[in-house]
C-alpha positions as CSV (number, residue, x, y, z in Angstrom):
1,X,91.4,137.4,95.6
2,X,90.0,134.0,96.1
3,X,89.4,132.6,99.2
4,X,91.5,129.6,99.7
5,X,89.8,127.7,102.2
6,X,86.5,127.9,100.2
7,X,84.4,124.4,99.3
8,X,86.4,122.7,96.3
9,X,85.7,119.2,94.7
10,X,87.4,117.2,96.3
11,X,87.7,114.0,95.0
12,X,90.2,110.8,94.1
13,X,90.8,108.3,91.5
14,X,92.9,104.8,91.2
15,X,96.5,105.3,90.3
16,X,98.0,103.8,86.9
17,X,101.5,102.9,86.7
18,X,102.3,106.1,84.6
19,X,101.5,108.2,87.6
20,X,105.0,107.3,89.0
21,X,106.9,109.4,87.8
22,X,104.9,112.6,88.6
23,X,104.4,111.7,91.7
24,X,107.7,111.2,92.6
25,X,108.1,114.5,91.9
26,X,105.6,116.0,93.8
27,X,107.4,113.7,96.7
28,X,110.6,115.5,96.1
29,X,108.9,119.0,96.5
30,X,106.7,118.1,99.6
31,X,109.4,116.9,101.5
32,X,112.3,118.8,100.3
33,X,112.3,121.1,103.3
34,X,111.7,118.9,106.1
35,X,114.0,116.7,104.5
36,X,117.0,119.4,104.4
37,X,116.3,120.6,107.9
38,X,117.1,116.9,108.9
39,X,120.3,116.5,107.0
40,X,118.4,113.5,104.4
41,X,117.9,115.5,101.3
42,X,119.4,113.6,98.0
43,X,117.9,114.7,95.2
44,X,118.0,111.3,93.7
45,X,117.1,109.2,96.4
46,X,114.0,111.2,97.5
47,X,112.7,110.4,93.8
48,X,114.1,107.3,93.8
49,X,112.8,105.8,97.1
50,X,109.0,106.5,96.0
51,X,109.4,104.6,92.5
52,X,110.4,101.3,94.4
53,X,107.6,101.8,96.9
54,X,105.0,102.7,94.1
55,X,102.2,100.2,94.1
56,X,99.4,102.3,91.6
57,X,96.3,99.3,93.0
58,X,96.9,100.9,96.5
59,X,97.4,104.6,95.6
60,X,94.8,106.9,94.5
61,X,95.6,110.6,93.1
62,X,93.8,113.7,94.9
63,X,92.1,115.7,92.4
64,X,91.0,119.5,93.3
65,X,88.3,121.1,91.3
66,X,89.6,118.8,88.3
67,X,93.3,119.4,89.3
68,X,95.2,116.5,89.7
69,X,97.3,118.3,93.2
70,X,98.4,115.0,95.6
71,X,98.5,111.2,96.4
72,X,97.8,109.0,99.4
73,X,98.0,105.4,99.9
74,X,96.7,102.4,101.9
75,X,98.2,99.6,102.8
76,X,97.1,96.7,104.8
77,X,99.9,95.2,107.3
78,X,99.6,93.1,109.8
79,X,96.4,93.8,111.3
80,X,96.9,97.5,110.4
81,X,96.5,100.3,107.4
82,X,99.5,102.0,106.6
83,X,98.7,106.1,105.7
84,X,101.5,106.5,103.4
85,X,102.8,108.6,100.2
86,X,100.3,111.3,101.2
87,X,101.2,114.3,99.4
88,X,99.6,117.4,98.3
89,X,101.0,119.8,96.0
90,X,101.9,123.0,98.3
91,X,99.6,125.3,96.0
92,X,97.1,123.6,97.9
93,X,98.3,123.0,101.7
94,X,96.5,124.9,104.1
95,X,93.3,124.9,102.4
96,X,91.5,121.9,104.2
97,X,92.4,119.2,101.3
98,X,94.5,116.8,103.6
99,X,91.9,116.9,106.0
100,X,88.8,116.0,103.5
101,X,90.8,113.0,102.3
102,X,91.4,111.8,105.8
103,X,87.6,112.2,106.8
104,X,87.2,110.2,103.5
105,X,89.7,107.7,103.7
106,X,89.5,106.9,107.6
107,X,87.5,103.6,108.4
108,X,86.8,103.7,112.0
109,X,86.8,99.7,111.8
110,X,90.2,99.6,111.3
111,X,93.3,100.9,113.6
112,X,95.5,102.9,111.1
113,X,99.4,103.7,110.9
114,X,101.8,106.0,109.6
115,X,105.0,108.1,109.9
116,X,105.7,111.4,109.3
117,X,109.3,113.7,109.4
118,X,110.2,114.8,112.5
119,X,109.2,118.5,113.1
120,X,107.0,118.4,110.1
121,X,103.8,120.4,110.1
122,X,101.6,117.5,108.6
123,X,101.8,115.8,112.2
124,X,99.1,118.0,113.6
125,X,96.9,117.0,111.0
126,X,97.1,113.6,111.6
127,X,96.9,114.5,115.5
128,X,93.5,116.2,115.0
129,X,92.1,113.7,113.1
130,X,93.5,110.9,116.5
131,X,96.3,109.7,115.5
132,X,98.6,109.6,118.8
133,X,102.4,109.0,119.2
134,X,103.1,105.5,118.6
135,X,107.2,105.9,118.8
136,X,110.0,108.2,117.3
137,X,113.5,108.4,116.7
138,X,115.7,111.0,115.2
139,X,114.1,111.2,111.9
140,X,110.7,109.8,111.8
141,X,107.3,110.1,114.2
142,X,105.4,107.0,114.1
143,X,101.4,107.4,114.5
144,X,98.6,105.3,115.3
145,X,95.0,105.6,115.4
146,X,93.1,103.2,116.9
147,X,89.7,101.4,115.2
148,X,87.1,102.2,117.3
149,X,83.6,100.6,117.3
150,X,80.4,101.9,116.7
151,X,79.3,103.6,120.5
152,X,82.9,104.6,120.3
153,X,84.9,103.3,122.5
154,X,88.4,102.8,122.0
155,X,88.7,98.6,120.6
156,X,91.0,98.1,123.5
157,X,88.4,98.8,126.1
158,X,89.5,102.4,127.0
């Protein structure tokens, strides 16, 4: 048996416009579950909602030992990067992927921002990587982590 938290290449690339529709997909499968549990689940809309979000120049593709397995993307607002469309193909959840791509993506000059599913199991990764509780309501968990500067301290003094 292989040992699934053993050292993969982990790597990304840029997204192209005909990476929609997998994706979409993949978006469908990831949140299927958390999704249902919360009473949101439409097969359509799931699918439907990521193809009007899609914007391939801020979205790269996770690629596992050649694999093409996930997606995350970055988008500046407002003084702040929005974490979003991060998903990773359940073969390989658990195995230390989501984690490499946040040490990778994560500038510590800039305060970042994201939401995840209420009651989701992705929120502790985000928590161990300090992102705190920025608001919530019934269905989503909003997250921020702040920039921090270089001796760092927090860039609001704490």
């Amino acid at each position: 048996m292989t040992d699934r938290r053993a050292p993969a290449e982990v790597r990304t690339r840029p997204a192209v416009d005909d990476d929609v529709d997998w994706i979409a997909e993949l978006r469908a499968i990831v949140l299927r579950s958390d999704l249902t549990r919360l009473g949101r689940y439409d097969d359509v809309r799931v699918r439907q909602r990521f193809r009007d979000a899609f914007a391939p120049e801020e979205t790269r593709v996770i690629i596992v030992d050649g694999e093409e397995v996930g997606s995350v993307a970055l988008r500046d607002e407002g003084g702040s990067r929005w974490l979003e469309h991060f998903y990773i193909a359940p073969s390989h959840q658990g195995a230390g992927v989501g984690g490499r791509i946040l040490t990778m993506l994560l500038d510590d000059d800039v305060s970042h921002r994201l939401n995840v599913l209420q009651g989701s199991p992705a929120r502790a990764l985000y928590e161990r990587h300090g992102f705190v509780l920025e608001r919530q309501d019934e269905v989503d968990v909003f997250l921020r982590r702040e920039r921090t500067s270089t001796d760092g301290v927090a860039s609001d003094g704490r």
